[in-house]
C-alpha positions as CSV (number, residue, x, y, z in Angstrom):
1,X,50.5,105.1,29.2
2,X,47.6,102.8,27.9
3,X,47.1,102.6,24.2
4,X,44.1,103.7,22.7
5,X,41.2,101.3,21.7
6,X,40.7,102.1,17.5
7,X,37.0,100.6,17.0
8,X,36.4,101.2,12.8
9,X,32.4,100.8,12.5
10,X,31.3,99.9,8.9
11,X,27.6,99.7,6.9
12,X,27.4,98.4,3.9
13,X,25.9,96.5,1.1
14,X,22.4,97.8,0.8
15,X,22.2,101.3,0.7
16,X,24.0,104.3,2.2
17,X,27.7,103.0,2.7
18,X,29.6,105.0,5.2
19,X,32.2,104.4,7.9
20,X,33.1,105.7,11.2
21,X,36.1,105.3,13.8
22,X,36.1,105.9,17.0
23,X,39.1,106.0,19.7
24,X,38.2,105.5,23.4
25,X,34.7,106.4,22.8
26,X,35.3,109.5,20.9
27,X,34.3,110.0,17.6
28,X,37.1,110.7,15.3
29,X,35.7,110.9,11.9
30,X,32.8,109.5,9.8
31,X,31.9,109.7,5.8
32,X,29.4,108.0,3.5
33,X,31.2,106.2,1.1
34,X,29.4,108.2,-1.9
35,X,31.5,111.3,-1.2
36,X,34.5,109.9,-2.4
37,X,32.8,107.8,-5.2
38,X,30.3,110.5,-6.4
39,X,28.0,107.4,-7.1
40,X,24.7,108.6,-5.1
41,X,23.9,106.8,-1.9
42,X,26.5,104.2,-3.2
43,X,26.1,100.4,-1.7
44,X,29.3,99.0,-2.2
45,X,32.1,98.3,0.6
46,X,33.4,101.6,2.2
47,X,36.5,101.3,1.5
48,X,37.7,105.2,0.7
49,X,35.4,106.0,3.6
50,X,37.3,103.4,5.3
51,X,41.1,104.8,4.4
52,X,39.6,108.1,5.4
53,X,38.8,107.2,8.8
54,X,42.5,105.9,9.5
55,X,44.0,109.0,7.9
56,X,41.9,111.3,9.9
57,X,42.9,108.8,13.1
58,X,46.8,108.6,11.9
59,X,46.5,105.0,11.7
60,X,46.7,101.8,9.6
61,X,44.3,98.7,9.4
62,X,47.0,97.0,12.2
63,X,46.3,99.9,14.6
64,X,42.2,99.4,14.8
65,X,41.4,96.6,18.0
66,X,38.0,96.1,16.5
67,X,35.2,96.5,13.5
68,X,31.9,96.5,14.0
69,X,29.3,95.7,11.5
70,X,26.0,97.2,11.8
71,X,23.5,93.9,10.7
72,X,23.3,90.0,11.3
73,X,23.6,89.0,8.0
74,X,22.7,85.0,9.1
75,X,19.0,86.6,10.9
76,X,18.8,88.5,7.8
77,X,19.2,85.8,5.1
78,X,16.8,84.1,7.8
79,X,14.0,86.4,7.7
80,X,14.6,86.2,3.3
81,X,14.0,82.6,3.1
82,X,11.2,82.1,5.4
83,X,9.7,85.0,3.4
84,X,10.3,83.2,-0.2
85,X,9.0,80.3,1.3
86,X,5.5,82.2,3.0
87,X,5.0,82.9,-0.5
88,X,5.9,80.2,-2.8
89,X,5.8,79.9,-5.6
90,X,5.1,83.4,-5.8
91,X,8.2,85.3,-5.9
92,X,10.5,82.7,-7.6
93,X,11.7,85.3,-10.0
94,X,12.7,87.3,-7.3
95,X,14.4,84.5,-5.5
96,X,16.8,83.4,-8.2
97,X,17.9,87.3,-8.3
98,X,18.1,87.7,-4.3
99,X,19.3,83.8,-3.2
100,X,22.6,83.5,-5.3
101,X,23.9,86.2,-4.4
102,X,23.5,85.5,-1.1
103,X,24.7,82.4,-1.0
104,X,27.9,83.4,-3.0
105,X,28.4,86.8,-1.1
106,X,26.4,87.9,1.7
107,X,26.3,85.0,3.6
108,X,30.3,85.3,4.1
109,X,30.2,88.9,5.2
110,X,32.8,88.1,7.5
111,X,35.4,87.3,4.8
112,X,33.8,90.0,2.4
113,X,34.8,92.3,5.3
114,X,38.6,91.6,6.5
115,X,39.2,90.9,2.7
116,X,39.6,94.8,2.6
117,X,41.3,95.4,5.8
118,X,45.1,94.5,4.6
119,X,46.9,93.9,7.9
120,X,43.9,94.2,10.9
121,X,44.4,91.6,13.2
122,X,42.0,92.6,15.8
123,X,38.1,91.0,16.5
124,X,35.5,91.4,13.6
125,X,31.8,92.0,15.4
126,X,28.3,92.3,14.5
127,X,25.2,94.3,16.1
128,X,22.0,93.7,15.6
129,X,20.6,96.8,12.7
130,X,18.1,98.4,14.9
131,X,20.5,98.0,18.0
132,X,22.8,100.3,15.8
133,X,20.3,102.7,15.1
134,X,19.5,102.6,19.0
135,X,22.8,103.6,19.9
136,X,23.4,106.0,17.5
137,X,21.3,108.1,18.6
138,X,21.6,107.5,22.1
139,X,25.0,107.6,22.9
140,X,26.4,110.8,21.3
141,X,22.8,112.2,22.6
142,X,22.8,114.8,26.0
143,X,20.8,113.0,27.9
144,X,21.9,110.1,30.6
145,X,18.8,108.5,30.6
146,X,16.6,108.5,27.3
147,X,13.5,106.8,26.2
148,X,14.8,105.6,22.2
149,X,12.9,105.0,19.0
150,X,13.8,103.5,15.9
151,X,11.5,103.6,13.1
152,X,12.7,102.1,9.3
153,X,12.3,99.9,6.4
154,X,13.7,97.0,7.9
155,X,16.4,95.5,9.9
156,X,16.6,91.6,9.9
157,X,13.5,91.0,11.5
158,X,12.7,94.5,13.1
159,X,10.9,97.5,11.7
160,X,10.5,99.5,14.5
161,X,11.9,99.1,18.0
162,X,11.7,100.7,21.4
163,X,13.6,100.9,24.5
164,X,15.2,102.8,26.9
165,X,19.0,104.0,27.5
166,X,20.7,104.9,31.0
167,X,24.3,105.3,31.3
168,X,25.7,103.5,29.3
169,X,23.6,100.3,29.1
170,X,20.9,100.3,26.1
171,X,18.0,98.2,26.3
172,X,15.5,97.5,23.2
173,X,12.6,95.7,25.1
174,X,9.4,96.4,22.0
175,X,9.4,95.7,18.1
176,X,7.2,95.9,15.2
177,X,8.6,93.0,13.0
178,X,8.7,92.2,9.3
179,X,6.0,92.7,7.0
180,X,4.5,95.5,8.5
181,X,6.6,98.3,8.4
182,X,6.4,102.8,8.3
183,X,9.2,102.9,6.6
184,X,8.1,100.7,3.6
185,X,4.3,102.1,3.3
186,X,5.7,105.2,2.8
187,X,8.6,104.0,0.3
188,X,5.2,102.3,-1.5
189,X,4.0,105.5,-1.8
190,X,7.5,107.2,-2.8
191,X,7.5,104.4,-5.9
192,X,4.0,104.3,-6.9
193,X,4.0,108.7,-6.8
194,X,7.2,108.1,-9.4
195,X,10.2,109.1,-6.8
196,X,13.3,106.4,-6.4
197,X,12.7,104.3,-3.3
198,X,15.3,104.7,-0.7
199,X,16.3,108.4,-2.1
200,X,13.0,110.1,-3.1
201,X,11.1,110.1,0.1
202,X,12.4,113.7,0.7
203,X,10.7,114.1,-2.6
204,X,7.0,113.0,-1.2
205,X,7.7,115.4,2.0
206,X,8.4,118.1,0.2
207,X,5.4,117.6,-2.3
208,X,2.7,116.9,0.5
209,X,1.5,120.3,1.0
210,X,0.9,121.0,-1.9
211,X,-2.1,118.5,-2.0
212,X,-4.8,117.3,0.3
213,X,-5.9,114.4,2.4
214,X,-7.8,112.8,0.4
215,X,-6.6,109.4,0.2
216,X,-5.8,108.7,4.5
217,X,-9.2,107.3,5.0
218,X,-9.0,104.5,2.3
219,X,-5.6,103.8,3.9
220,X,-6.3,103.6,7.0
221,X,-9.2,101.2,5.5
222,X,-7.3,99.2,2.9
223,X,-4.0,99.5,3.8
224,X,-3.7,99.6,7.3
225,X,-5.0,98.7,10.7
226,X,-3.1,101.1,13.0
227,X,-3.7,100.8,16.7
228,X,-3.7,103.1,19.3
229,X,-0.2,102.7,20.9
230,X,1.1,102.8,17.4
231,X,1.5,99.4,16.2
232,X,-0.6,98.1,12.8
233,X,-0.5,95.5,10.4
234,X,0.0,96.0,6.3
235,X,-2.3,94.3,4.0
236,X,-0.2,92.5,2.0
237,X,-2.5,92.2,-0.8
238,X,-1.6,95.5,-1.8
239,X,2.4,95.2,-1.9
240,X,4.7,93.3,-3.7
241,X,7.7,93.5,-1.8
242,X,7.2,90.4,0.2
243,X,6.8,88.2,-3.7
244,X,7.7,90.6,-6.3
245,X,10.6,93.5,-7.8
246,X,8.1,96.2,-7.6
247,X,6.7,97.6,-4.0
248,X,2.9,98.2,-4.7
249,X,0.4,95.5,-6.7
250,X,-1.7,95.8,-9.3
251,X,-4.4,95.8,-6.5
252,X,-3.1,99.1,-5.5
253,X,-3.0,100.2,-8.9
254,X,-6.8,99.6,-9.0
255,X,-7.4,101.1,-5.6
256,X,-6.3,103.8,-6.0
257,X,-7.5,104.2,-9.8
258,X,-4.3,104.3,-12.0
259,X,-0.7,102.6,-12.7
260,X,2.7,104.5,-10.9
261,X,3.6,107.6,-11.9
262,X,6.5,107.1,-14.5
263,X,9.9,108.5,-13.6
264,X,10.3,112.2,-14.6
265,X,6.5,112.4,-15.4
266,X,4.2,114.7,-15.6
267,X,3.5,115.1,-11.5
268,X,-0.6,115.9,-11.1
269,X,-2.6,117.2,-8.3
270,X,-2.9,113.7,-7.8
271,X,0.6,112.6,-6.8
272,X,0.6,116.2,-4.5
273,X,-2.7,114.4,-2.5
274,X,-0.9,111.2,-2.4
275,X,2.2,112.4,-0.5
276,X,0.1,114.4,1.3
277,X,-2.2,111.3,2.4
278,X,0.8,109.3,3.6
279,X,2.2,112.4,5.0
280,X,-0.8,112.7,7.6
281,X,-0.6,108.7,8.4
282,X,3.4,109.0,8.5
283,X,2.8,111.7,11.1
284,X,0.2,110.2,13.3
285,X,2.1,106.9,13.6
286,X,5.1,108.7,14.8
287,X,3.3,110.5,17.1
288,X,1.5,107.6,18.5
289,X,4.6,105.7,19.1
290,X,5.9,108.4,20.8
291,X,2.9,109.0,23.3
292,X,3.0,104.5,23.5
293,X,7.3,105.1,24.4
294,X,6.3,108.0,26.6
295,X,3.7,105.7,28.6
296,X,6.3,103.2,29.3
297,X,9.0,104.6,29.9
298,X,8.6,107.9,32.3
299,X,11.2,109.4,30.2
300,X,11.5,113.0,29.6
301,X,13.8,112.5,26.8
302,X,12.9,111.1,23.5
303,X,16.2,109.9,20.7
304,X,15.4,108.9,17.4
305,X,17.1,107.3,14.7
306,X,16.0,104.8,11.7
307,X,15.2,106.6,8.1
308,X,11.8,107.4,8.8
309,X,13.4,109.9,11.7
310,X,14.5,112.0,8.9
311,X,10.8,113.1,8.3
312,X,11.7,116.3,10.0
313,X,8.0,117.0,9.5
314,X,7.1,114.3,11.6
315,X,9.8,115.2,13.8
316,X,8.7,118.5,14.4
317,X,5.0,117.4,15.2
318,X,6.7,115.1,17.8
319,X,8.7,117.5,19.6
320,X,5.7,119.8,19.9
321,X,2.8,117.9,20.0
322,X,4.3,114.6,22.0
323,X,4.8,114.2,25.7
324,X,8.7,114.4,25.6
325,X,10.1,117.8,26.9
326,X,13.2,117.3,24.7
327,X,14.6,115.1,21.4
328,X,17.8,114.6,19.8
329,X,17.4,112.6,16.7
330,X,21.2,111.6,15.4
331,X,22.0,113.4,12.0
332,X,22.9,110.4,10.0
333,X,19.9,108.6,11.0
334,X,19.4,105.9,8.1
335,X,21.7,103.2,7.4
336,X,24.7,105.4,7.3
337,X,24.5,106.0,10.9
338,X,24.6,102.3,11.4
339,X,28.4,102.4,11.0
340,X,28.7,105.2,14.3
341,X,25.9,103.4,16.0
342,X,27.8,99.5,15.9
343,X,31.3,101.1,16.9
344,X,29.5,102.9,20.2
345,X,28.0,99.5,21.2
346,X,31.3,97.5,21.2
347,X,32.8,100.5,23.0
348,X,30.4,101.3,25.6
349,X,28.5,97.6,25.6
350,X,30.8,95.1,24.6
351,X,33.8,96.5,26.0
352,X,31.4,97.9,29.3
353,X,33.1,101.3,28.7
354,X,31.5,103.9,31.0
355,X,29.8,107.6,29.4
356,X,30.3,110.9,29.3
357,X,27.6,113.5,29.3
358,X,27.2,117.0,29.0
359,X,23.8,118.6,29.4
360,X,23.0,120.4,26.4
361,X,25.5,119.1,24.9
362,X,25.7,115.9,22.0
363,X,29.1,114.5,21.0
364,X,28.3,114.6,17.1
365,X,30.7,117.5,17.1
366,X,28.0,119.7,15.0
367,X,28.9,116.7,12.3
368,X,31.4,118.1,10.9
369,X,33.4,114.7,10.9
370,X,34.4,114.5,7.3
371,X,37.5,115.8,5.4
372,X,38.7,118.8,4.8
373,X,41.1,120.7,3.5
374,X,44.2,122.8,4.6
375,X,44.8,126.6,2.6
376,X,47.9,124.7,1.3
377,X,45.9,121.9,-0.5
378,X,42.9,124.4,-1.6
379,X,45.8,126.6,-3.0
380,X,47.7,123.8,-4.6
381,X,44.8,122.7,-6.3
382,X,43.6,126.2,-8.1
383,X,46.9,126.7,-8.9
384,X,47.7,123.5,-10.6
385,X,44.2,124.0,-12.6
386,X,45.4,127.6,-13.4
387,X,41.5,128.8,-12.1
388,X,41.4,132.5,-10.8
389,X,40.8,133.5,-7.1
390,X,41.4,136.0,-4.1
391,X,42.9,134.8,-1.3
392,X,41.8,136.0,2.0
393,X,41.9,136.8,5.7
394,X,39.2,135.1,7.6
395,X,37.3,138.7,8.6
396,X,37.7,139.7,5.5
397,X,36.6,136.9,4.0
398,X,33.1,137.0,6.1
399,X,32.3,140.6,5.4
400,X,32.3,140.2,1.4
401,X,31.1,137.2,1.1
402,X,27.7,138.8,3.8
403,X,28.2,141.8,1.6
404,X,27.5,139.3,-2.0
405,X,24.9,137.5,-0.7
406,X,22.7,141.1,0.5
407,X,23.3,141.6,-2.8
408,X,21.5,138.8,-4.3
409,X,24.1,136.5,-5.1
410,X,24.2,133.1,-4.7
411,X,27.0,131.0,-3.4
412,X,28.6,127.6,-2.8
413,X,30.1,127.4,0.3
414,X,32.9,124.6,1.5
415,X,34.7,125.1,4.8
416,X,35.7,122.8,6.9
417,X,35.1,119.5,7.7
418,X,32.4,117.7,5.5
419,X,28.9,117.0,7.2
420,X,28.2,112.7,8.3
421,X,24.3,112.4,7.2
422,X,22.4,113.5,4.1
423,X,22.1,117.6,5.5
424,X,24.6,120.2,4.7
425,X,24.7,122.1,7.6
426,X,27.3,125.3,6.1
427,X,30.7,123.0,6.0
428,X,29.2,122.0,2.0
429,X,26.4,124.5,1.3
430,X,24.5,126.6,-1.4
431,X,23.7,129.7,0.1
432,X,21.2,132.3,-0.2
433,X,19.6,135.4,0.7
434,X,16.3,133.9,2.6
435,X,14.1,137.9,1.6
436,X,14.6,137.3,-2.3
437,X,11.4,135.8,-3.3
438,X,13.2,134.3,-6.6
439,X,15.9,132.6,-5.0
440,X,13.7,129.3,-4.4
441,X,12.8,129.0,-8.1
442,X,16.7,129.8,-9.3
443,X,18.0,127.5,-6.8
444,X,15.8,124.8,-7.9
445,X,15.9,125.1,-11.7
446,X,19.5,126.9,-12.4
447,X,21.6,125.2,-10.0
448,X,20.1,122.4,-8.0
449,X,18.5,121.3,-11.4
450,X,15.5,119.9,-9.6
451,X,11.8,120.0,-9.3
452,X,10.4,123.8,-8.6
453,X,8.4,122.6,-5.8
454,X,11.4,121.6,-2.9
455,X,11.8,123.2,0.0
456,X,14.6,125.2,0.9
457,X,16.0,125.3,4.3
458,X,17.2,128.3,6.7
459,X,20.3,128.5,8.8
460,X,19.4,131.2,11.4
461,X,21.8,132.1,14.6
462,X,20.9,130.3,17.9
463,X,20.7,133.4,19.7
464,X,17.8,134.8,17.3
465,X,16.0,131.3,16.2
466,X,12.7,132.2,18.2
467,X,12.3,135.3,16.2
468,X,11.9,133.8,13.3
469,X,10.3,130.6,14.0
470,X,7.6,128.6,16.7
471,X,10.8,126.9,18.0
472,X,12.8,127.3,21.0
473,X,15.4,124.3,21.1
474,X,18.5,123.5,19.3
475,X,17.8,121.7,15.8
476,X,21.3,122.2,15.1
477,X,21.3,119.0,12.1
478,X,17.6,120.7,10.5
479,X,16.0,117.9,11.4
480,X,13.1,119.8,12.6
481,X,10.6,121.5,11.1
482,X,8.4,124.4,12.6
483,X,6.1,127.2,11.7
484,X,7.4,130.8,10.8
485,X,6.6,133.2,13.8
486,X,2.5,134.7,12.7
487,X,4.3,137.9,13.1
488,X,6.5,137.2,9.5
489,X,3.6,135.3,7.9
490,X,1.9,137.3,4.6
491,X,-1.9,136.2,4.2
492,X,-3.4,134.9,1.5
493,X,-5.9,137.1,-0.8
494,X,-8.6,135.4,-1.2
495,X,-7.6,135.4,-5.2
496,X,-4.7,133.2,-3.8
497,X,-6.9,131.0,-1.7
498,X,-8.4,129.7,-4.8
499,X,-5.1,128.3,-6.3
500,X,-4.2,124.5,-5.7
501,X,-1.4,122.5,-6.4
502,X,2.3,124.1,-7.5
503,X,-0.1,127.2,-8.5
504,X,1.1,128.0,-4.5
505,X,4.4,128.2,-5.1
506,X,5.2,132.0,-6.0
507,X,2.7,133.5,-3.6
508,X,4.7,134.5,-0.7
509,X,4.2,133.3,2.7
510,X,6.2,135.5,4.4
511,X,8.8,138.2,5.0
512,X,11.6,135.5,4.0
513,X,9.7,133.6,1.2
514,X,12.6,131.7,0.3
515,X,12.6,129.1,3.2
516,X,8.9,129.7,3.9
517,X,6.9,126.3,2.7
518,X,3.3,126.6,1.5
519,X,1.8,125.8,5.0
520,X,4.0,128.6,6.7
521,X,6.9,126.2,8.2
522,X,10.5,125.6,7.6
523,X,12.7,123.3,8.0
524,X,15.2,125.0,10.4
525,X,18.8,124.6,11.3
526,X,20.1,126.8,14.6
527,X,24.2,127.4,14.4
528,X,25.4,128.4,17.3
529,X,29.3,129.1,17.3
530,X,30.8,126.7,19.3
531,X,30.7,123.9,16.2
532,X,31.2,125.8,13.5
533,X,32.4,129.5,14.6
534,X,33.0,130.2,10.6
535,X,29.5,130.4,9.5
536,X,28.1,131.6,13.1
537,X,30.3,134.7,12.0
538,X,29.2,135.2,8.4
539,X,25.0,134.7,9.8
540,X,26.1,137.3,12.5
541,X,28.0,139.8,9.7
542,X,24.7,139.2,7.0
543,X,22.0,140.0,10.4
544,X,24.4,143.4,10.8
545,X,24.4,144.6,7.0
546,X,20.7,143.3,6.3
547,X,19.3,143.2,9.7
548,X,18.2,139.3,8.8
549,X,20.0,136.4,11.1
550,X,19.2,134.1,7.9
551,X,20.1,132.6,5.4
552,X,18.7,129.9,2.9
553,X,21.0,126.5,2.8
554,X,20.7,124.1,0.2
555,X,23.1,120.9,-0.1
556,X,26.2,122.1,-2.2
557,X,25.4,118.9,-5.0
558,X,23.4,118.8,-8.3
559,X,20.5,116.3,-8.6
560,X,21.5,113.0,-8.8
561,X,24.6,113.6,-7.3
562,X,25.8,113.3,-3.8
563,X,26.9,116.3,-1.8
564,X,30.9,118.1,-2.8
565,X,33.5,116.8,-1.0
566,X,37.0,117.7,-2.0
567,X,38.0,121.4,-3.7
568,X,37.4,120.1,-7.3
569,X,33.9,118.9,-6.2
570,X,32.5,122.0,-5.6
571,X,34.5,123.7,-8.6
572,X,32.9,121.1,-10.6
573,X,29.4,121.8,-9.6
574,X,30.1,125.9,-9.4
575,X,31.3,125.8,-13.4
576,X,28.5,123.8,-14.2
577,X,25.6,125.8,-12.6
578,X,24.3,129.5,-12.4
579,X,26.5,129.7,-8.6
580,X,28.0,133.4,-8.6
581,X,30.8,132.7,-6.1
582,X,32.6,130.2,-4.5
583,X,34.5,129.8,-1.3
584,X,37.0,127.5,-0.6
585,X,38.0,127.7,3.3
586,X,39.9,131.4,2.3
587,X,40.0,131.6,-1.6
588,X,36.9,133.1,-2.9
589,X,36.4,132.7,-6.4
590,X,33.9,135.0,-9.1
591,X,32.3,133.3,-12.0
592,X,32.5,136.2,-13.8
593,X,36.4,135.8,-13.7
594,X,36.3,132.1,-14.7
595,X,37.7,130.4,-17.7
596,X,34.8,129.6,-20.0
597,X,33.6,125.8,-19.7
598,X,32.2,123.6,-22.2
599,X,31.4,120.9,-20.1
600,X,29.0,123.5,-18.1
601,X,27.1,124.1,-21.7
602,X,27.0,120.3,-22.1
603,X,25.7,120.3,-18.4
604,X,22.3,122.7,-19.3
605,X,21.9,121.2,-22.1
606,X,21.8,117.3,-20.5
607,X,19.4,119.1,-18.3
608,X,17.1,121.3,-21.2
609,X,17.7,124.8,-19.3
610,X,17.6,128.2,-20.7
C-alpha cells in the first residue's frame, strides 16, 4: 500500500495567519490562526492552526513529506529595498522600522519556519504569493480549464496577475507590478474614511450606498490613469506608502479638502460619498480585467482569488455583467488562502500530481474545514461550567430552534466544522428572522456591537434562491452579491426619496428588510444540503412554519473579535450580548435560564449600550 503524501501549507507574518494540510491532494483541514488565538486577523506563526491540522490528519510534524510557504521572502525583501532606495532619503524613518527586522527575522524564513515543526524532516518549499492565490482558487474550483484572476495589495512584486489553468498545470502569463495596485487605492481610501487597513474594507463596501459618486471623476483625474484592458498607474504624489507609515499624503488631504477621518469618529455624508466613489472605480476595474482575461483567454470560466475578490459587490457585477458564463472565487481568498493555495501547487505542480474534477462541483467541502466538536466534548464542557441546557435529537432540535427564530428570536449558532475564510456560512452563525424589519438595527447595536449601517447577509435554500433574488448560480461562500427579485422590492415615497445618507436605513426595501441593502441587493449565500445537511434542514423546517426559505446570517463574533471557534467561544460571546439562544451541535441553551454574568454588564458598558 503506498503511504500518503502529508503536504502542511502555511501563511504567515503579515496579516491573516492560517494553515492548511492536504493528503494526496485532498484537503483535510484548514484554520486561520486567529480562531485559536482570539487576536483578530492575528500575524504571527500558525502554530495552533498548525497542531490543528495534524490532529485533524492523525499525524505528527514527522508524518508531513512537505510545507509549503506561500511568499518569496528574498523577491520580497527585494522589491523593499529598491523601494527605500527609489525614494531616498525619503522614507528613512520607515526603513529603520521595516529593515532590522528583516534582516534579523524575515530574511531567515526558512529557519523561522522548521524552528516550529519539532521532528519534520521532510522538504521546506516556497511559491510565489500570487501563484498561491492562483491556485487556490483554481484547483479546488469545478472547472478543468479556467481563465484565473488575482487582484490584491501586493505580493513581492505582483499586484494583480492573470493566467490560465488546464488540468492540472497553472500558467500566470500577465501582471500589474508594484506601486500601482487595486488593492491598495482602495485600502487608501479604507484609512483616510477612518476604517483599519487590511480589516475595514468591508467597512467602505458596506458604507458606499449610502453616498454618491461624487469624488470618481477627480480620481480617475488625480489619482489614476486606468486603461481600457484594465491596467493603470497610481500617482504616487498622493500616497505615502511607498516613503512613509501612513497610506495617503498630505496632498490627498488637500485634494480632497480635509485630514482622515479619526478612528470611531463622527462618519459624515462625506465618508458615505468616499466609499461610494472608490466603490464605482473598484468595480469598473474588476470588470475591465475581466472583459481584458476574457479577450485572451476564450475561457468560459472565470476563478478569482486575491483580497480585492472578496468585494462581493464587485464580484457580483462581474458575474452578471462580464463575459464569463460562470465564477468560482475561493472562500478564503486573502492571504489566508495562501496557505491552501501553496500546498495544491507542490501537490499537483511540483509533485506533477494529476486532478480530479467534478462539474458543478468545488473540493472546498462547503468550507467547513475547521474544528469541531463531538456531543461528548460540548457536554463535558457545560457540565464542567455548571451552565443550563436541553439536550436534543437532531429533528427535534431543527423544529424549535425554526419554531424560535419565527418568533423573533435571535440566535447563535455553532455546528459542525468551523468555516476557512472570513464568512460564516451556518457552521459559526448569528441568526435571524430575514421579515423583522428591527433585526438589522438589534443585530448591529445589541449584539454585533458595530456600526448601524452594515449589511446583513441571507442564507436562502438552493432550490428556492431565484425566488428571492436576480441570481441563478451557486454562491455557496456569499461571495456574491445580487439584487432582490422587483417582485419583493417596496418603493420609495417620494417623502423617502428625499432622505440621504444613514437617514436610508429604516425605510424598508423590501418584504425581508433585514438582508435587503439600500440599493435593493444582498449579499447571498445558497445552502444546498449536500455540505452542510444540518442547516439545509433548519432553512427548509423555517420556509414550512413561515413560508420564508431565509434567514439573516451574521458572523457568530463581536466587533473586534474574530469569529467563535470552540464551545466556550460562542458561550462567551452569547453571555455577553442580547443572543436569546444558543446551539451547540445538540444542546440548546436559553438566556433566560442562564446564570447572571458580570462580565456581560462590564461588556455593554466597555461598549456605552443601553
Amino acid at each position: 500500500m503506498t503511504k500518503p503524501v502529508n503536504i502542511l501549507g502555511i501563511s504567515a507574518f503579515y496579516h491573516d495567519s492560517a494553515a492548511c494540510l492536504i493528503r494526496d491532494g485532498e484537503i483535510i483541514a484548514a484554520s486561520s490562526e486567529d480562531r485559536f488565538t482570539r487576536k483578530k486577523a492575528d500575524s504571527s506563526f500558525p502554530i495552533k492552526a498548525v497542531e490543528f491540522c495534524l490532529r485533524q490528519g492523525g499525524i505528527s510534524f514527522a508524518d508531513l513529506d512537505y510545507v509549503g510557504f506561500y511568499d518569496k521572502p528574498l523577491i520580497k525583501f527585494e522589491r523593499i529595498l529598491e523601494t527605500y532606495l527609489g525614494v531616498a532619503p525619503k522614507g528613512f524613518k520607515s526603513f529603520m522600522m521595516a529593515g532590522p527586522l528583516w534582516i534579523k527575522e524575515k530574511l531567515y524564513q526558512d529557519r523561522e519556519i522548521t524552528s516550529h515543526l519539532e521532528g519534520f524532516k521532510g522538504e521546506l518549499l516556497f511559491s510565489e504569493h500570487h501563484e498561491a492565490h492562483a491556485a487556490s482558487a483554481f484547483y479546488p474550483s469545478p472547472f478543468e480549464k479556467a481563465a484565473i484572476l488575482t487582484i490584491d495589495g501586493v505580493g513581492e512584486w505582483a499586484t494583480t496577475t492573470m493566467g490560465v489553468g488546464h488540468g492540472h498545470k497553472i500558467e500566470l502569463n500577465a501582471e500589474m507590478r508594484w506601486p500601482d495596485s487595486l488593492g491598495l487605492l482602495y485600502s487608501a481610501f479604507t484609512y483616510y474614511t477612518g476604517f483599519k487597513v487590511n480589516s475595514g474594507e468591508y467597512k467602505v463596501m458596506g458604507l458606499a450606498p449610502y453616498g454618491e459618486p461624487k469624488f470618481v471623476d477627480l480620481i480617475y483625474k488625480e489619482l489614476m490613469d486606468l486603461k481600457p484592458d484594465g491596467s493603470f498607474r497610481l500617482n504616487q504624489k498622493y500616497f505615502n506608502y511607498l516613503s512613509g507609515l501612513t497610506m495617503t499624503s498630505e496632498a490627498f488631504n488637500e485634494l480632497f479638502g480635509a485630514p482622515p477621518r479619526q478612528p470611531e469618529g463622527k462618519l459624515t455624508q462625506r465618508e458615505m460619498d468616499l466609499a461610494r466613489s472608490v466603490q464605482v472605480v473598484c468595480e469598473e476595474v474588476m470588470l475591465r480585467l475581466a472583459r481584458t482575461a476574457h479577450e485572451r483567454t476564450g475561457m468560459e470560466n472565470l476563478v478569482m482569488a486575491g483580497g480585492v475578490a472578496l468585494n462581493c459587490v464587485g464580484n457580483g457585477r462581474v458575474l452578471r455583467e462580464g463575459p464569463f458564463k460562470n465564477i468560482f472565487i475561493q472562500p478564503a481568498a486573502g492571504d489566508a488562502g495562501g496557505a491552501l493555495g501553496v500546498a495544491q501547487l507542490i501537490w499537483h505542480r511540483y509533485l506533477d500530481k494529476p486532478r480530479t474534477v467534478t462539474p458543478g462541483r468545488d473540493t472546498m467541502k462547503g468550507s467547513y474545514l475547521g474544528p469541531e466538536y463531538s456531543e461528548q466534548e460540548i457536554e463535558t464542557y457545560l457540565k464542567e461550567n455548571k451552565i443550563p441546557y436541553e439536550k436534543l435529537d437532531r429533528p427535534t432540535m431543527t423544529k424549535r430552534a425554526a419554531q424560535l427564530l419565527a418568533e423573533g428570536n435571535i440566535f447563535g449558532w455553532l455546528d459542525g466544522r468551523m468555516e476557512f475564510g472570513p464568512r460564516s456560512l451556518g457552521a459559526r452563525s448569528i441568526l435571524g428572522d430575514p421579515r423583522n424589519q428591527k433585526m438589522q438595527s438589534d443585530m448591529n447595536l445589541k449584539i454585533k456591537f458595530r456600526e448601524s449601517f452594515r449589511p446583513f447577509a441571507p442564507s436562502v435554500l438552493r432550490e428556492r434562491v431565484s425566488d428571492y433574488f436576480e441570481l441563478d448560480s451557486d454562491s455557496p461562500y456569499m461571495l456574491l452579491v445580487a439584487p432582490v427579485k422587483k417582485s419583493r422590492q417596496v418603493p420609495m415615497t417620494a417623502e423617502q426619496k428625499k432622505l440621504w445618507g444613514i437617514d436610508q436605513l429604516n425605510v424598508p426595501r423590501s418584504d425581508l428588510p433585514s438582508i435587503t441593502h439600500i440599493d435593493y441587493s444582498a449579499r447571498v449565500q445558497t445552502v444546498d444540503g449536500v455540505a452542510n445537511p444540518n442547516y439545509h434542514a433548519l432553512l427548509t423546517e423555517f420556509e414550512r412554519l413561515t413560508g420564508c426559505a431565509v434567514l439573516v446570517n451574521t458572523s457568530f463574533n463581536v466587533r473586534g473579535e474574530p469569529i467563535v471557534c470552540t464551545p466556550a467561544d460562542a458561550y462567551r460571546c452569547f453571555m455577553r450580548t442580547h443572543i436569546d439562544y444558543l446551539v451547540l451541535g445538540t444542546f440548546l441553551l436559553d438566556k433566560r435560564n442562564q446564570p447572571k454574568s458580570q462580565e456581560g454588564d462590564e461588556w455593554k458598558q466597555e461598549f456605552q449600550l443601553d
